[in-house]
VEXRO-972958 format. One line per 5 residues: their letters; for each residue x, y, z of N, C-alpha, C, CB. Coordinates in steps of 0.001 Angstrom, whole numbers, padded with zeros to 6 digits. Glycine has a CB too. Layout:
// VEXRO-972958
A = X,Y,Z,X,Y,Z,X,Y,Z,X,Y,Z ~ ...
// end
This chain:
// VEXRO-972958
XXXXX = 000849,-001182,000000,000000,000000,000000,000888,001236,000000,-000962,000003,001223 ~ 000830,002110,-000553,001277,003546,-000749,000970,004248,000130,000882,004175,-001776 ~ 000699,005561,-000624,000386,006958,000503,-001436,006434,000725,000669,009191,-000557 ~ -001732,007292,002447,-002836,007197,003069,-003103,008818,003375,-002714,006165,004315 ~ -004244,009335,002918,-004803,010864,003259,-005356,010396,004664,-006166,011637,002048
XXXXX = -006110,011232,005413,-006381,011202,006676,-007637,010562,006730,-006327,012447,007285 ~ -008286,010145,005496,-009759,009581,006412,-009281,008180,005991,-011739,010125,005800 ~ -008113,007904,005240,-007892,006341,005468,-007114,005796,006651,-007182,005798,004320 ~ -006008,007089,007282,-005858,007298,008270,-006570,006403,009276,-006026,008400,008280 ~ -007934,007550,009773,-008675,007120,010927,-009452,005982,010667,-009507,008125,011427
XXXXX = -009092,005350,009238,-009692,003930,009155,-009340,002636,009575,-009811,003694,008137 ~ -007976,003190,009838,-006884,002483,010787,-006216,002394,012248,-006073,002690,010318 ~ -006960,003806,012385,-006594,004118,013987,-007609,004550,014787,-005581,005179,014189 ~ -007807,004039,016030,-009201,004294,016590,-008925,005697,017348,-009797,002975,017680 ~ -007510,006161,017603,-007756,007711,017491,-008833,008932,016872,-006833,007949,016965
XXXXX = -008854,010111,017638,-009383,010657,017246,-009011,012203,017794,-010412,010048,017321 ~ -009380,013430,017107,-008984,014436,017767,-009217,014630,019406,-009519,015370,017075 ~ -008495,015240,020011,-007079,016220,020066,-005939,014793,019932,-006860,017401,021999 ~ -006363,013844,019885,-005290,013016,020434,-004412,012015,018619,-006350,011671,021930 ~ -005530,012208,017884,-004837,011887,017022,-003297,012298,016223,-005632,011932,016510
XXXXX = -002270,012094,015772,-001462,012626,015682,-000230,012120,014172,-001174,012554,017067 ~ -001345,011530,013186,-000461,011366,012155,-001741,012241,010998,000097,009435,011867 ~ -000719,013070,010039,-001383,013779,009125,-001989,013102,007883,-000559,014706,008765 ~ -000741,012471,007403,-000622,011742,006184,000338,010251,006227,000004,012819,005163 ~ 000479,009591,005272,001529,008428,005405,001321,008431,004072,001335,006967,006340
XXXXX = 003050,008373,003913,003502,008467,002457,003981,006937,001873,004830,009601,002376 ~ 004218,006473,002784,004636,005336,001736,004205,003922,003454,007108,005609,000842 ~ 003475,003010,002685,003193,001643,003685,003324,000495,002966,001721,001529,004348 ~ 004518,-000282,003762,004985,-001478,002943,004746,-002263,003997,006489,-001561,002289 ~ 003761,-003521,004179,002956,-004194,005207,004136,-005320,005465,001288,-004795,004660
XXXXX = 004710,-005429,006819,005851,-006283,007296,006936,-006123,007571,006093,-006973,006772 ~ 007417,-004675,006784,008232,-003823,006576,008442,-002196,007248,008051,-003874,005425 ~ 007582,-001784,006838,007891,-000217,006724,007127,001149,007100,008045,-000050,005512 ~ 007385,001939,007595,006007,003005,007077,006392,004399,007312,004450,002785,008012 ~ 005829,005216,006546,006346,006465,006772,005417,007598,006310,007627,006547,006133
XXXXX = 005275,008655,007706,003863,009458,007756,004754,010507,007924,002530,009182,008974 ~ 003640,011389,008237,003785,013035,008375,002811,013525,009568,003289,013883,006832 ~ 003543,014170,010638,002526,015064,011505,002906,016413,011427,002466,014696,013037 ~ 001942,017413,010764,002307,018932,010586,002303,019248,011940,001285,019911,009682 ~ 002955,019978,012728,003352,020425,014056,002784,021858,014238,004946,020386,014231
XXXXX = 001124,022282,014798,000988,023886,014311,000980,024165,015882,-000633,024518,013200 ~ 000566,025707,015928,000683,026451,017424,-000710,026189,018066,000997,028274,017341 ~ -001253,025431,016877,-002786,025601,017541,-002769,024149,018527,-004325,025596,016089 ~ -001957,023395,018935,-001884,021986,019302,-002105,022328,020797,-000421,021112,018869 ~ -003397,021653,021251,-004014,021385,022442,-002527,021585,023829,-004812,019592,022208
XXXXX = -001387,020796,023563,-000774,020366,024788,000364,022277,024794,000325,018279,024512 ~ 000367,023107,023330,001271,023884,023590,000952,025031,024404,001762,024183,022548 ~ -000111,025170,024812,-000996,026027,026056,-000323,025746,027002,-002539,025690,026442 ~ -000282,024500,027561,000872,024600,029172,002265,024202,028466,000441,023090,030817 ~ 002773,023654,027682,004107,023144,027501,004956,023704,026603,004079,021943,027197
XXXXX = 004919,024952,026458,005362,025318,027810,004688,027348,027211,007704,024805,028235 ~ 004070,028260,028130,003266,028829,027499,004633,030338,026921,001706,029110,028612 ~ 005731,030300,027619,006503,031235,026905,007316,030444,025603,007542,031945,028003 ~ 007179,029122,025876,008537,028720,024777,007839,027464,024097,010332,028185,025678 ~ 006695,027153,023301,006118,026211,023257,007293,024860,022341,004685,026744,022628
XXXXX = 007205,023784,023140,008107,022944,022694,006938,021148,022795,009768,023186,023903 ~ 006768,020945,021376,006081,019383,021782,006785,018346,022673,005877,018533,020475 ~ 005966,017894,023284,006540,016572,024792,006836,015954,023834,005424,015574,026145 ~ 007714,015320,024530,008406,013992,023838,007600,013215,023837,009547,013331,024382 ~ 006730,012625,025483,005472,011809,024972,004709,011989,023945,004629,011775,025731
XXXXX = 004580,013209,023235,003438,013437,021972,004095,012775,020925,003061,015105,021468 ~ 005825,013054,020997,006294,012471,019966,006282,011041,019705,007338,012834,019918 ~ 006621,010442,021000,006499,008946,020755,005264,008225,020492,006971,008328,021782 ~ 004317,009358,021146,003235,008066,021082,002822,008628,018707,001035,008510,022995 ~ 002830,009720,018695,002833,009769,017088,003376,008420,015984,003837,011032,016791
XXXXX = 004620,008561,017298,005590,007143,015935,004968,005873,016427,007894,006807,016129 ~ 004198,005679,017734,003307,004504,018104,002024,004584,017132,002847,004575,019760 ~ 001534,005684,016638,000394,005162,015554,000719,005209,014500,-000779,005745,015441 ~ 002077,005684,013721,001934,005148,012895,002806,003900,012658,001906,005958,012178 ~ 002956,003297,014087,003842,001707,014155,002078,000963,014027,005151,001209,016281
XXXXX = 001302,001498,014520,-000031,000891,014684,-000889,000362,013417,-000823,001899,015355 ~ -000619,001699,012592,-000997,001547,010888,-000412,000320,010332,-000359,002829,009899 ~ 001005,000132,010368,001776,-000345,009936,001508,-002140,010293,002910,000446,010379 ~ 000908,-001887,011640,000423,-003413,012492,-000527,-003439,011453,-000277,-003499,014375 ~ -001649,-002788,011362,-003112,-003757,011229,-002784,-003328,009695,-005020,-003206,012164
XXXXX = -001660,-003294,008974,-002037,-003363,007181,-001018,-004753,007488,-001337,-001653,005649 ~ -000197,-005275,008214,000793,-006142,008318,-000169,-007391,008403,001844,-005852,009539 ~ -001178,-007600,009318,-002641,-008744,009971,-003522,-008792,008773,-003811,-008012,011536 ~ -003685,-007526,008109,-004685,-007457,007219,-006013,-007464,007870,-004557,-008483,006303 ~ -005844,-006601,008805,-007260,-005841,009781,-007580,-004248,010016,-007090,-006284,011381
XXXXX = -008696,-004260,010349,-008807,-002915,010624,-009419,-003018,012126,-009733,-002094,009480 ~ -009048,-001825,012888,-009541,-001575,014206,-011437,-002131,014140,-009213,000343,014553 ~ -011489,-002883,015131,-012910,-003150,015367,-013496,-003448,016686,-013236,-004152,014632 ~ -015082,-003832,016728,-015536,-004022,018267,-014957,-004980,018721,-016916,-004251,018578 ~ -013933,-005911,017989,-013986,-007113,018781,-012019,-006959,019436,-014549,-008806,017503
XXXXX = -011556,-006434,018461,-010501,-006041,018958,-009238,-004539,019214,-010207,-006839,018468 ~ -008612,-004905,019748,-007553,-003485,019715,-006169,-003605,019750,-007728,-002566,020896 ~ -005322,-002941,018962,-003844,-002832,019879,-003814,-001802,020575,-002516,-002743,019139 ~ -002976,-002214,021368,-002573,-001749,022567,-001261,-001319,022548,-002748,-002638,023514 ~ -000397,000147,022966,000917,000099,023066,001814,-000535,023992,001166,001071,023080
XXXXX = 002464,-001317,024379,003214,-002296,025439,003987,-002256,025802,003453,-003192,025386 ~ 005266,-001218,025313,006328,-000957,025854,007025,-000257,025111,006887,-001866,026235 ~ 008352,000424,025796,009253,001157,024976,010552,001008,025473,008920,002535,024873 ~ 011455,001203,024602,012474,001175,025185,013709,001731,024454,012562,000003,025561 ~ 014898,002112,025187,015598,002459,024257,015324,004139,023402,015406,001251,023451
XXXXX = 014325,004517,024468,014166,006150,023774,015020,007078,023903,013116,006909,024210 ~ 015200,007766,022704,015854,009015,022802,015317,010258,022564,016759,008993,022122 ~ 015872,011149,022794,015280,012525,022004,016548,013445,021960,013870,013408,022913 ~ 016721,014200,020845,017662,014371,020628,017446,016077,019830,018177,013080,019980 ~ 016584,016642,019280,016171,017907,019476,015065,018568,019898,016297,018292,018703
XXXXX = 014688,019532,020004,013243,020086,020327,012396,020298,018612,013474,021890,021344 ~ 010859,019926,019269,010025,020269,017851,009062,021047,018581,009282,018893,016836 ~ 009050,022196,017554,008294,022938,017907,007594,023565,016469,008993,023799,018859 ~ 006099,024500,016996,005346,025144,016298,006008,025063,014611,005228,026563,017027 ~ 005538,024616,014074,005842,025267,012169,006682,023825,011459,007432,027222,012045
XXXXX = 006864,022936,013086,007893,021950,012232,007166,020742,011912,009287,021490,013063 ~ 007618,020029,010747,006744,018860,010255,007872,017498,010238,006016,019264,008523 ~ 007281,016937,011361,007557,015802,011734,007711,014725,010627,006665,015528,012616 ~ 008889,013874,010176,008577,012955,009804,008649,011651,010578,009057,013012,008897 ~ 007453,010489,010317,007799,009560,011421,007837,008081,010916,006750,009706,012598
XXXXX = 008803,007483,010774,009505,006339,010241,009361,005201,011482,011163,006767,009827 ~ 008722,004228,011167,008739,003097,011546,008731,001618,010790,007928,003247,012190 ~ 009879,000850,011317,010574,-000350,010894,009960,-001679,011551,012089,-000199,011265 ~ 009162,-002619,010722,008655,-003853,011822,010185,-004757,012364,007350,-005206,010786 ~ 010381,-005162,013102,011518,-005878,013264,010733,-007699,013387,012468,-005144,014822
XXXXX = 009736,-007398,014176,008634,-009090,014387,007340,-008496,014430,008823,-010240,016142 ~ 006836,-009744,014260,005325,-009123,014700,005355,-010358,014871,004072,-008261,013782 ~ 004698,-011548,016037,004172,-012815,016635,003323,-013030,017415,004833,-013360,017114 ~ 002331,-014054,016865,001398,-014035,017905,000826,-012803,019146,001910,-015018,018488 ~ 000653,-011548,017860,-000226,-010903,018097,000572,-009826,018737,-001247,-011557,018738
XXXXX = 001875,-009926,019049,002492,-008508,019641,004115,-008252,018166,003272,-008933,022024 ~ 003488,-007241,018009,005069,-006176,017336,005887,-005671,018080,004864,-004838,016593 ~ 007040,-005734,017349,007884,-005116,018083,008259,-004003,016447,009225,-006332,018971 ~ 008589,-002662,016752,008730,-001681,016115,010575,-001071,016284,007490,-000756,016667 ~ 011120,-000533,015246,012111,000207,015325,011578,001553,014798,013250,-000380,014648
XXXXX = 011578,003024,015817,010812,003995,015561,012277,005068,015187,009637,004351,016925 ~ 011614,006145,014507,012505,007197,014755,011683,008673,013972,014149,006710,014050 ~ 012092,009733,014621,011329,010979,014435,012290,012106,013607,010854,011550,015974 ~ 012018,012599,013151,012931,013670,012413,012398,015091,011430,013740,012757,011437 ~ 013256,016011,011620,012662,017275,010867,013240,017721,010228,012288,018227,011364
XXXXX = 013345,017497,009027,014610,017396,007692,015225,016859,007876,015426,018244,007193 ~ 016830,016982,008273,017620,016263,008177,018252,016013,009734,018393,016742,007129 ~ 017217,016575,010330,017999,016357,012076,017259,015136,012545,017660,017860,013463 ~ 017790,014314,013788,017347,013462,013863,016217,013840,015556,018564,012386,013650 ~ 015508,013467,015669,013965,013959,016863,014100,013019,018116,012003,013527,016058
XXXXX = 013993,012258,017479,013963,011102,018565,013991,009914,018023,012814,011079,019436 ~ 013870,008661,018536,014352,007396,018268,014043,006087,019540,015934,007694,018023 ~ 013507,005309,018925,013286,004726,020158,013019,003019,020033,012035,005525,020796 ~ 012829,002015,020633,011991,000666,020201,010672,000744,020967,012810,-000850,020616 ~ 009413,000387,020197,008340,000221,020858,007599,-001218,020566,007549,001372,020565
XXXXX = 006702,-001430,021309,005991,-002794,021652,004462,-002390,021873,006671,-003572,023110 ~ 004044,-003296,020542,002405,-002991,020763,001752,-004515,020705,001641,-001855,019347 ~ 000591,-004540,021041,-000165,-006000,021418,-001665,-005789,021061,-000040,-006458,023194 ~ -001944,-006849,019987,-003654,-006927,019623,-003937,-007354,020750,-004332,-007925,018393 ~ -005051,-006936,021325,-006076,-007892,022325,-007264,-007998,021832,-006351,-007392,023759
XX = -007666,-008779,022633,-009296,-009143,022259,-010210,-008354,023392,-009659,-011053,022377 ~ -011151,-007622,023145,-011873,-006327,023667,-012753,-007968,024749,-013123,-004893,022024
// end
């Protein structure tokens, strides 16, 4: 699968605003690969307190971003879509870094690598970046359950 606009997006992620956080995804190679876009504006819910003279996105916003689109990347990998009967779940992280600040005007790119996916839990190689600098970086762990 190729590029995803945003309502194929939320066809994949049971996100939803303020909390949703991938724009677009440019390229999805199911087992493999994936790679989205989150436009970064001033209007973002969390930059009111974080910080209100110097607004800088949490790193949690960042990671959990590269967690949905490790999530996309899960249910085109199963060949599912989010439903009543089930969910993933994020499960762990490890190995995070962060390594500049993103702020207001900057557009995130967010790259995620499957390394496994077994019996129902992935394991992800993530990483964040804004041109050519590197954002953050991290391993994450997500898990289908049954609702």
């Amino acid at each position: 699968m190729g590029e995803m606009d945003i309502g194929e997006i939320m066809r994949h992620l049971p996100h939803r605003y303020p909390f949703l956080l991938v724009d677009r995804v440019l390229e999805c190679i199911p087992g493999e690969r994936i790679k989205g876009i989150k436009n970064v504006t001033f209007n973002e819910p969390f930059f009111q307190g974080h910080f209100p003279n110097y607004p800088v996105m949490p790193g949690v916003m960042i990671i959990e971003a590269l967690a949905q689109v490790s999530l996309i990347l899960f249910y085109e990998t199963i060949d599912r879509l989010p439903d009543d009967k089930s969910i993933i779940f994020f499960a762990g992280i490890d190995e995070a870094r962060f390594k500049r600040q993103v702020i207001p005007g900057d557009q995130l790119l967010l790259e995620s690598i499957e390394k496994r996916l077994v019996r129902g839990v992935g394991k992800f190689s993530v990483r964040a970046s804004v041109g050519d600098a590197l954002v953050a970086e991290a391993e994450l762990l997500a898990a289908l359950r049954e609702r």
